[in-house]
N, C-alpha and C positions, 0 to 999 in steps of 0.2 A: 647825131649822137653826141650827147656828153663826154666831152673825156675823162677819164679818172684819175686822179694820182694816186700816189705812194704815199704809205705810213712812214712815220720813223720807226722801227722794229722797236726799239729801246722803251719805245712808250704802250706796246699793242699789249690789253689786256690778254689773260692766259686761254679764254674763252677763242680766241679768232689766231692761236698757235695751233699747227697742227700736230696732231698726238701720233708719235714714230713708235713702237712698239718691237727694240730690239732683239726680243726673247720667243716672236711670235712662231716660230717655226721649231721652237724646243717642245710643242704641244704635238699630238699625230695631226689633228685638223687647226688647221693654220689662219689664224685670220689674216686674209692675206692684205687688205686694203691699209691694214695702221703697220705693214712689215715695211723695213728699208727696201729702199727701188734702185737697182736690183739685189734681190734680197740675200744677203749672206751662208748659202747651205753647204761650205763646209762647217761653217759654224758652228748650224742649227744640227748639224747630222754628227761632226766631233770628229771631223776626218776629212781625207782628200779622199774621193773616188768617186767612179765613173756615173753620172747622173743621167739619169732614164725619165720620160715625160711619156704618161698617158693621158689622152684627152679621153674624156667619156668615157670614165672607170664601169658605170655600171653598178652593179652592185659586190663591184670588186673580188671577186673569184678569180679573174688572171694577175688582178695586182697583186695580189698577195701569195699564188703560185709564182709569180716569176721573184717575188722579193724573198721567199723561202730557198730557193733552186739558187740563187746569187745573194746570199749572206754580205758578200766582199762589194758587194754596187748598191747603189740610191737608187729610191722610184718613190717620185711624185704623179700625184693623181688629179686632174680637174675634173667638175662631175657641174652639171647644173641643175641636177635635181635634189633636193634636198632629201627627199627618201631613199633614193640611191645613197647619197652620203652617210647617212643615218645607216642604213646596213653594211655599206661594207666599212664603217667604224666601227660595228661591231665584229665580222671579221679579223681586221687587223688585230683590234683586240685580244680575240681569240687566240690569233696565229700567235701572236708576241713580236711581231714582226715590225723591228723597230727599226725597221733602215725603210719606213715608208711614212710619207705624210701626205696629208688628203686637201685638198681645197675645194668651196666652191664657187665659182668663176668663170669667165666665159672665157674659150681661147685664146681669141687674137690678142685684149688687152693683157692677161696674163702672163701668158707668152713673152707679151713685149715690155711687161714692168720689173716682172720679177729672175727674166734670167742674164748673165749678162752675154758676152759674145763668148761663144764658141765653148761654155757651159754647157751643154746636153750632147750626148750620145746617139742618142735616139728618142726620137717622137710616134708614139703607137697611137692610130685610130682606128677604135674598134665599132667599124658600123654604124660612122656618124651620118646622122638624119640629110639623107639623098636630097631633101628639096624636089621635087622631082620634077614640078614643072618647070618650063623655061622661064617665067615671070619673076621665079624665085632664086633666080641663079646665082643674083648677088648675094643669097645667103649662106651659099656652102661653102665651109670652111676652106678644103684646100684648095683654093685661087690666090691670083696674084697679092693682092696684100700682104695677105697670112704666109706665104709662101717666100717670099719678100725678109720679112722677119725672122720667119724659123731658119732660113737659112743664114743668117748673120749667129743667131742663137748653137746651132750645130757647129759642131769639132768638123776639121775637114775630112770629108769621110764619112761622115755622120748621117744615119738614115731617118727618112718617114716613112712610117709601117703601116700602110694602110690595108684592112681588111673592110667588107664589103658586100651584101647581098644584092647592087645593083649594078647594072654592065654600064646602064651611062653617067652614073656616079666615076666607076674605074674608067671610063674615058673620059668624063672631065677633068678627073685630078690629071691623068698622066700628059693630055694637052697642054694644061695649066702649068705645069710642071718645065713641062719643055720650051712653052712660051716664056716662062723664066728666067731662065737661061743657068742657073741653078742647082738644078738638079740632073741627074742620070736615071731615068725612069725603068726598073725592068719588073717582070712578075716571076714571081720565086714560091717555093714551097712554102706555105709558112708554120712556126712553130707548131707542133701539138695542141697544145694550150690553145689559142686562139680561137680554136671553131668546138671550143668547148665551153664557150660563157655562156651568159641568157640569152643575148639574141641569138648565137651562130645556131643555138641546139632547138630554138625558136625556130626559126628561116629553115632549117637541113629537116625538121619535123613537115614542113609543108614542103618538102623536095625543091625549094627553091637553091640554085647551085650560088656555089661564095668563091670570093676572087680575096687572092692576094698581092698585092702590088708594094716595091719597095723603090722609095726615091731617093737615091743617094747622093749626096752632096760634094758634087766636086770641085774645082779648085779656082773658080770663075768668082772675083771678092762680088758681096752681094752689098746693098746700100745699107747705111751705118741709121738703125732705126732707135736713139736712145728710148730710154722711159721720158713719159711725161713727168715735169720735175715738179716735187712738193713745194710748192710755195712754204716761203718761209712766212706770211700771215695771211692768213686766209681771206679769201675776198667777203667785201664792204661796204656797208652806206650809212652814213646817216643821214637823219630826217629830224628837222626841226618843225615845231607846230606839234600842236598836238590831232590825232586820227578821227575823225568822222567815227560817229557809235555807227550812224545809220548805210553803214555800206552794202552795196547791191552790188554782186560779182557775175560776171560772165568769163566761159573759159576762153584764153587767149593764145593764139598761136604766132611767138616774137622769132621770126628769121636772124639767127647772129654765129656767126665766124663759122659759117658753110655749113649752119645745121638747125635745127630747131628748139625752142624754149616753148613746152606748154604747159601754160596756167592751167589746173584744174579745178580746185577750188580756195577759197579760203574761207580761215572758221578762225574763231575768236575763243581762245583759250583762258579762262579761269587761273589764277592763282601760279604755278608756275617758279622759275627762277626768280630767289625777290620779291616772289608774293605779288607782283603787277600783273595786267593781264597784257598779253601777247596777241598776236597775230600768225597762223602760221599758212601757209600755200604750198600745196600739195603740188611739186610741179616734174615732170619726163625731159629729160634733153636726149634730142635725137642727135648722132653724127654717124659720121662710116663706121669708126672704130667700136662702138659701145651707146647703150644707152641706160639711162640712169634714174632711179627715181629719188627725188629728192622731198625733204622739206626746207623751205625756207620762213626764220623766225622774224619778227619786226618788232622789236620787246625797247618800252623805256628803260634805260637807265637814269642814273643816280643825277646826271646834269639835266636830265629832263629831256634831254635826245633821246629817238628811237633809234635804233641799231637795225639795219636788215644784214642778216649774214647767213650761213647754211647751216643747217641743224645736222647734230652728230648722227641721225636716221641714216643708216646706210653706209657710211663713211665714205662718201663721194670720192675719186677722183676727181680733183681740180682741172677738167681740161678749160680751153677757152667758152664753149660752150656752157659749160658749168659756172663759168664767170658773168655769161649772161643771162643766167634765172635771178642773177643777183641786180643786174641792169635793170631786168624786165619788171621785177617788182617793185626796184625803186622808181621808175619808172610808173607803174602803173599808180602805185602810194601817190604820186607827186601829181598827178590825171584825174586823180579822184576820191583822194581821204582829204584833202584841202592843207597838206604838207608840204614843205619843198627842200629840196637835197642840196647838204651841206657837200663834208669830205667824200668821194667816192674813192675806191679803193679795190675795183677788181681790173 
């Protein structure tokens, strides 16, 4: 493998800075990927008090009962569906309910960019997807990773609310829990509200019975999980020579920093920044934490160098991973467009 260096910052165009967005959390849905890591919410909320996290709002019916019922507390929302989002912004709306803001994002990296230590109160799941076979096990949320994290993120004292229509859903987490070391696992009444959202009145329609379990965070310190840090210039390559018109692509699957880079395609874009034509590859980085879709651009500039850097598409997270789609395609340019790599820079 090529080693890369380092830019001088003082010289990186504005194009390969990444865009911090200090206001992001003064909106109800939050773009959370251009927000400071970890993101500022007494700022954003105009006050100090006690901050609430739900994962998988749903279509927000208990978010905005429990934000009505506690005027004086915070409650953040993750949601990964975008039509969930889409309705219960229209709730909040409705409600006026301005001590709530919505995101959408997957847990674990969420979790662990945007809160800092001992920031949340409580962590509510409401009936996240069981995974149900054993094959799948590494996808359910509350395991040790995630478990790992929220309890660095928790006040001491501070619980995880998990409700639940499946029994070995509630014994996986409460195992997990305790294999932790972490947590205090016990089952408790839970709120009113909870087995009155869409799923619970879903699941209690078909007599299927619902568990509630609370994991409370005791005083055992948990390992120091920071954010991944925003590079201060985004990763890089140039390519001198000029690119083959006549390119034949096949998808590429590149192994780099314990996860995967897959090429999927590339297509040749018209006009563009500049008015040149571009290059761009559609490409997935897989790792434990998260995966990401990106595109990556291969655009002349004014010296007559190509640029390969990441396109604003999605607003990646920079992990290592995401440094190597930027490897892999200069990398592949240099294999097979008849170009070869000057600076590299991820």
């Amino acid at each position: 493998m090529t080693r890369p260096t380092r830019a001088d910052a003082s010289s990186v165009p504005d194009e390969l800075r990444p865009t911090v967005d200090a206001d992001a959390g003064l909106r109800t849905f939050v773009p959370w990927k251009r927000a400071p890591f970890p993101a500022p919410w007494t700022s954003w909320f105009g006050r100090h008090a006690p901050l609430h996290l739900e994962i998988g709002f749903g279509d927000g019916r208990y978010t905005v009962r429990r934000a009505l019922a506690r005027p004086e507390e915070d409650f953040v929302g993750l949601e990964v569906s975008g039509v969930s989002v889409r309705r219960a912004l229209r709730k909040v709306a409705r409600a006026r309910a301005g001590n709530v803001r919505l995101l959408k994002a997957k847990a674990q990296v969420a979790v662990r960019q945007l809160f800092a230590p001992a920031a949340l109160e409580t962590i509510t799941v409401n009936f996240p997807d069981p995974w149900p076979k054993s094959r799948h096990a590494d996808k359910r949320l509350l395991r040790g990773p995630f478990l790992d994290v929220a309890a660095e993120r928790l006040v001491a004292g501070g619980e995880i609310r998990l409700a639940t229509d499946h029994a070995d859903y509630l014994a996986f987490s409460r195992s997990e829990a305790e294999r932790s070391g972490w947590f205090d696992p016990f089952e408790a009444d839970p709120p009113p509200d909870v087995f009155e959202t869409k799923y619970a009145l879903k699941w209690r329609d078909h007599g299927k019975p619902l568990y509630y379990l609370v994991l409370r965070r005791n005083d055992a310190p948990p390992p120091s999980t920071p954010p991944i840090e925003r590079p201060s210039i985004m990763p890089h390559a140039f390519l001198t020579g000029s690119p083959r018109e006549d390119l034949a692509f096949e998808k590429q699957v590149v192994p780099y920093a314990g996860g995967h880079v897959v090429l999927h395609e590339l297509t040749r874009s018209l006009g563009g920044d500049g008015g040149d034509a571009r290059w761009l590859v559609r490409v997935t980085v897989t790792e434990e934490m998260l995966d990401q879709q990106l595109l990556v651009v291969v655009q002349r500039r004014a010296d007559r160098r190509h640029i390969v850097r990441l396109g604003s598409f999605g607003d990646p997270i920079v992990t290592p991973v995401v440094r190597g789609a930027i490897h892999a395609v200069t990398e592949w340019f240099c294999a097979h467009a008849g170009v070869e790599a000057g600076a590299r820079n991820y």
